[in-house]
C-alpha positions, -999 to 999 in steps of 0.1 A, spaced: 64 -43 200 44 -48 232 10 -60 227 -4 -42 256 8 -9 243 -7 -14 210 -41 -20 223 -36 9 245 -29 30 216 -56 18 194 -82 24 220 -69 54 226 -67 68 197 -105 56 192 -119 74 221 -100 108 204 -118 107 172 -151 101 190 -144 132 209 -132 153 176 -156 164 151 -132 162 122 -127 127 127 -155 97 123 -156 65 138 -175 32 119 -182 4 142 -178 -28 116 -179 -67 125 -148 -84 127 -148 -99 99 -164 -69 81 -151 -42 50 -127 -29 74 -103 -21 47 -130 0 30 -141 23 61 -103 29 67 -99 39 34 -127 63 37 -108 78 65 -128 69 94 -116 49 126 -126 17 132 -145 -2 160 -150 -38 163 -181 -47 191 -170 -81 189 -135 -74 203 -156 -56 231 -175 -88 240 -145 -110 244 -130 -82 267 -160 -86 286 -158 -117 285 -123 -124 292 -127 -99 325 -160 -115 336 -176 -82 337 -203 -102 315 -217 -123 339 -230 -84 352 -245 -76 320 -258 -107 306 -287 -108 328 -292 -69 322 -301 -78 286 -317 -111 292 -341 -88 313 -346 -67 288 -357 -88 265 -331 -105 247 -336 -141 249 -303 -162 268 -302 -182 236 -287 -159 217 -249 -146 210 -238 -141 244 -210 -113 228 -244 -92 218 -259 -96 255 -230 -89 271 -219 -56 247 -262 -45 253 -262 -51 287 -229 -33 296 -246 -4 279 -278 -6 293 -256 -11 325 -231 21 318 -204 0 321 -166 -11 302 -141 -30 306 -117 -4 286 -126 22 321 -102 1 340 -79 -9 315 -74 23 295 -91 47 317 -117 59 286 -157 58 302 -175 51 275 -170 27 240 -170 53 209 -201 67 194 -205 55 158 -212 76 127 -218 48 108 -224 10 121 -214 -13 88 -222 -55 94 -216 -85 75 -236 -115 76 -208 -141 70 -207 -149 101 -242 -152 113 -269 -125 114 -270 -123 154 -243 -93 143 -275 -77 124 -296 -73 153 -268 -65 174 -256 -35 151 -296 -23 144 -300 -15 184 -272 6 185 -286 22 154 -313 31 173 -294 38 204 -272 66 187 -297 71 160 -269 66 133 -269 52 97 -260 17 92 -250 -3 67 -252 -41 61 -236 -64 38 -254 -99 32 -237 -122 11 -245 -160 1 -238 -178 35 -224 -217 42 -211 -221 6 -194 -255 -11 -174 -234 -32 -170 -197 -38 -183 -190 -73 -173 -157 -91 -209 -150 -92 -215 -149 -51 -183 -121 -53 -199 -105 -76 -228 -102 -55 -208 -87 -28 -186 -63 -46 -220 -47 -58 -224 -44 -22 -191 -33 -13 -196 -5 -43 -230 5 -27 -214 13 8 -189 33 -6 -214 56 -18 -229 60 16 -193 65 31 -187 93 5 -216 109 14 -210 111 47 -177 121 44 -183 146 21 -154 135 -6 -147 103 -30 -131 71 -25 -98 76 -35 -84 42 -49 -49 44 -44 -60 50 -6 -84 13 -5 -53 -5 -25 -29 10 2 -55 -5 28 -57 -35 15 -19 -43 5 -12 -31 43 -38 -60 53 -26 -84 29 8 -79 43 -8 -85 82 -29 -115 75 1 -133 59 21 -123 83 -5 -135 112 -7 -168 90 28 -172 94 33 -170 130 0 -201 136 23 -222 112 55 -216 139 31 -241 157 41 -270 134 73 -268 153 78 -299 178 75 -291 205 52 -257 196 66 -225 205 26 -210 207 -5 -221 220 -43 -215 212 -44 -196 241 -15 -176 232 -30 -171 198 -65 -152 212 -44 -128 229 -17 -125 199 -47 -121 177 -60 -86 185 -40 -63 162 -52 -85 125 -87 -82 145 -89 -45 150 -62 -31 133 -66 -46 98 -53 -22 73 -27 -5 93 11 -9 95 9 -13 131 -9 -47 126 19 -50 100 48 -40 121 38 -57 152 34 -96 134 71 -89 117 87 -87 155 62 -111 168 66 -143 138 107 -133 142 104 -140 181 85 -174 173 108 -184 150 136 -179 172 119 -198 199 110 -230 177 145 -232 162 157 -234 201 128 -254 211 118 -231 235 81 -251 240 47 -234 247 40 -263 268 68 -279 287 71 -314 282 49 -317 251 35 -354 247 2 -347 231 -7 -320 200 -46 -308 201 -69 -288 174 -91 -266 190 -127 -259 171 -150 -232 178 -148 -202 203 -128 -200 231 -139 -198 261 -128 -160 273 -136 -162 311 -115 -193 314 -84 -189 293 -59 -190 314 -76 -220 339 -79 -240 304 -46 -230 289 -31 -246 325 -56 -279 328 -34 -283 292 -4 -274 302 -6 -302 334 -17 -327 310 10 -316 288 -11 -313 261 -5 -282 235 -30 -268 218 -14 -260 185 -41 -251 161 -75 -241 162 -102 -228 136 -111 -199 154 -75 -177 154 -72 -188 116 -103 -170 110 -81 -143 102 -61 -153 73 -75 -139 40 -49 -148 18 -67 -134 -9 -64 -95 -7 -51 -85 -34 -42 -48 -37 -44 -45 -74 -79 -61 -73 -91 -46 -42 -129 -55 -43 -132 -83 -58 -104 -101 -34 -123 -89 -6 -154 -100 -12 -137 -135 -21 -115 -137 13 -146 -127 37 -171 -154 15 -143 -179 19 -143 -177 60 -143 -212 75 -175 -204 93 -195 -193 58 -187 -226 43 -204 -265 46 -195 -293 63 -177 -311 41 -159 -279 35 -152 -273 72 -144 -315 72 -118 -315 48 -100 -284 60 -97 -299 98 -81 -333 83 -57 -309 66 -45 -293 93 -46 -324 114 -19 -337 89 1 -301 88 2 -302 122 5 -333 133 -26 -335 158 -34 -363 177 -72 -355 188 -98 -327 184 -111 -311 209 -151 -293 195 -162 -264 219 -202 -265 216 -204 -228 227 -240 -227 236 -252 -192 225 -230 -198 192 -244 -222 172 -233 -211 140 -193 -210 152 -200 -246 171 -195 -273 145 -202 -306 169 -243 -305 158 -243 -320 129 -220 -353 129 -184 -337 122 -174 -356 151 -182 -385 143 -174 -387 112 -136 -377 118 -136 -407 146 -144 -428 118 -116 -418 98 -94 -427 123 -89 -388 139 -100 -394 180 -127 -365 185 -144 -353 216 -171 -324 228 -170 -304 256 -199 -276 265 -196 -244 274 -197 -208 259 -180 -177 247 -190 -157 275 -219 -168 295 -205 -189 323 -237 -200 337 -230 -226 308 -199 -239 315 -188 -265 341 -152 -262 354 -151 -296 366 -167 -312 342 -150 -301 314 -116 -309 331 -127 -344 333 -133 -348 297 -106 -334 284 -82 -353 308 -98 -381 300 -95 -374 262 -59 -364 266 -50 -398 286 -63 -419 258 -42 -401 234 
């Protein structure tokens, strides 16, 4: 299956039902109850995929500013400036790349604070803007340990959302429809889980850089057998390449884990400073933010609740500590590379002595600064000079 077609298709397909009145479209965060709103029958869209797009295109560094001007301070999630001020602005990336003018008008806007509650603010101005209902789900944030009774605080929440959805839809949950949903994304993120671990091949048949571009359809398509369909063909392609050792990076010397958000208007610059340094980004916390290998179809809920509290970025550091020496064993890394993504503190984990404290266990760390999407942060050379540097003392 071709990636670029099923992107086309989704966002296709979305601008369709925003134009149908028998259809309904619910804007959710990406790591939101997308199972649920699918279930309910309406379409979903996922703001944050919008951001890296305009990110990854640049079209950001256009909007940012708009925002900024605004009102909304630089400081902040440069995916919600860049999303505001592109609609402030009139302006999408998906006009050139799928032809559609506008990004879908919501019926609903659902968030979830697991990830940080920049995604609140975000979701209440386009509330306002479209003067629709929204919906937000706020669990217990940066947790040890998941206890039963932080998933039965969210279920409760899950349970009250699916009385607004069947309100606005006019008709019940059916729950042979949210187990479908869920067995269908249970399937997908295993799936998605499977084709990262193709990276434990030496040399690595994918990259990081591959993996945010690979990553879309467990992103937006959750839920769906195209997500399904599309990581059978890709994890039996991977497989075929790391049993020929057909390499990512040719001339693999040096293995590198990735943490926090890549940096979308320089993907391709950083995937090739690596590739010249030989160097292969093989894992990375950010594209495993999409395995929830807890769905469970016959438990629908309560499994959900559990796999969105147990995201790496909802968790402590020790947590977040012991997880990268894991798969710095699994993978067989030879130095971590932190991204402190300046408008992203909560997905930057280099404040608070991580670093350090995996140099001292013997695993050779280093920092770089940048961000998501603003560039005005980011230093081309600079950043080229620490990471070959790092790279060469590997």
């Amino acid at each position: 299956m071709d990636m670029k077609q099923v992107m086309k298709d989704y966002f296709l397909d979305l601008d369709q039902a925003a134009k149908d009145p028998n259809r309904k479209v619910a804007w959710c965060t990406s790591v939101g109850p997308a199972e649920i709103l699918r279930a309910m029958g309406f379409e979903v869209f996922f703001p944050e995929n919008h951001g890296a797009m305009l990110g990854a295109t640049r079209v950001c560094m256009d909007t940012i500013p708009k925002a900024n001007a605004f009102g909304y301070s630089p400081d902040i999630c440069s995916y919600l400036t860049s999303d505001v001020g592109a609609w402030q602005k009139g302006i999408t990336p998906l006009t050139k790349a799928y032809g559609i003018e506008s990004i879908p008008r919501p019926d609903i806007l659902v968030y979830n604070t697991n990830q940080c509650k920049d995604v609140m603010h975000w979701f209440e101005y386009f509330a306002n803007e479209f003067d629709a209902p929204i919906f937000g789900i706020h669990p217990p944030t940066h947790l040890p340990e998941v206890e039963e009774s932080h998933v039965a605080d969210v279920v409760d929440q899950f349970e009250d959302l699916i009385k607004v959805l069947e309100e606005l839809q006019g008709r019940p949950m059916q729950p042979e429809d949210l187990k479908k949903t869920v067995a269908l994304s249970k399937e997908a993120t295993d799936l998605w889980a499977q084709v990262l671990e193709t990276a434990m091949a030496k040399p690595s048949p994918l990259s990081f850089f591959d993996g945010t571009i690979y990553m879309g359809p467990i992103v937006v398509l959750r839920g769906t057998e195209v997500a399904r369909d599309y990581y059978r063909v890709l994890l039996a392609d991977l497989k075929i390449r790391a049993a020929t050792k057909v390499a990512a990076v040719p001339g693999e010397t040096k293995r590198i884990y990735w943490d926090g958000m890549p940096i979308w208007g320089r993907l391709r610059s950083m995937a090739d400073l690596f590739r010249d340094n030989q160097a292969c980004v093989v894992a990375s916390t950010y594209c495993n933010s999409w395995i929830f290998s807890d769905f469970d179809p016959d438990d629908p809920l309560p499994s959900m609740a559990r796999a969105y509290l147990k995201i790496f970025i909802n968790r402590n550091d020790r947590y977040k500590e012991a997880y990268i020496h894991k798969l710095v064993d699994e993978y067989g890394i030879d130095g971590v590379i932190f991204h402190d993504a300046k408008t992203c503190p909560n997905n930057s984990n280099s404040q608070y002595n991580l670093p350090a404290r995996l140099r001292k266990a013997g695993i050779p760390a280093v920092i770089i600064n940048g961000d998501l999407c603003d560039l005005r942060c980011f230093s081309d050379e600079q950043s080229a000079t620490v990471i070959e540097a790092f790279v060469e003392t590997l």
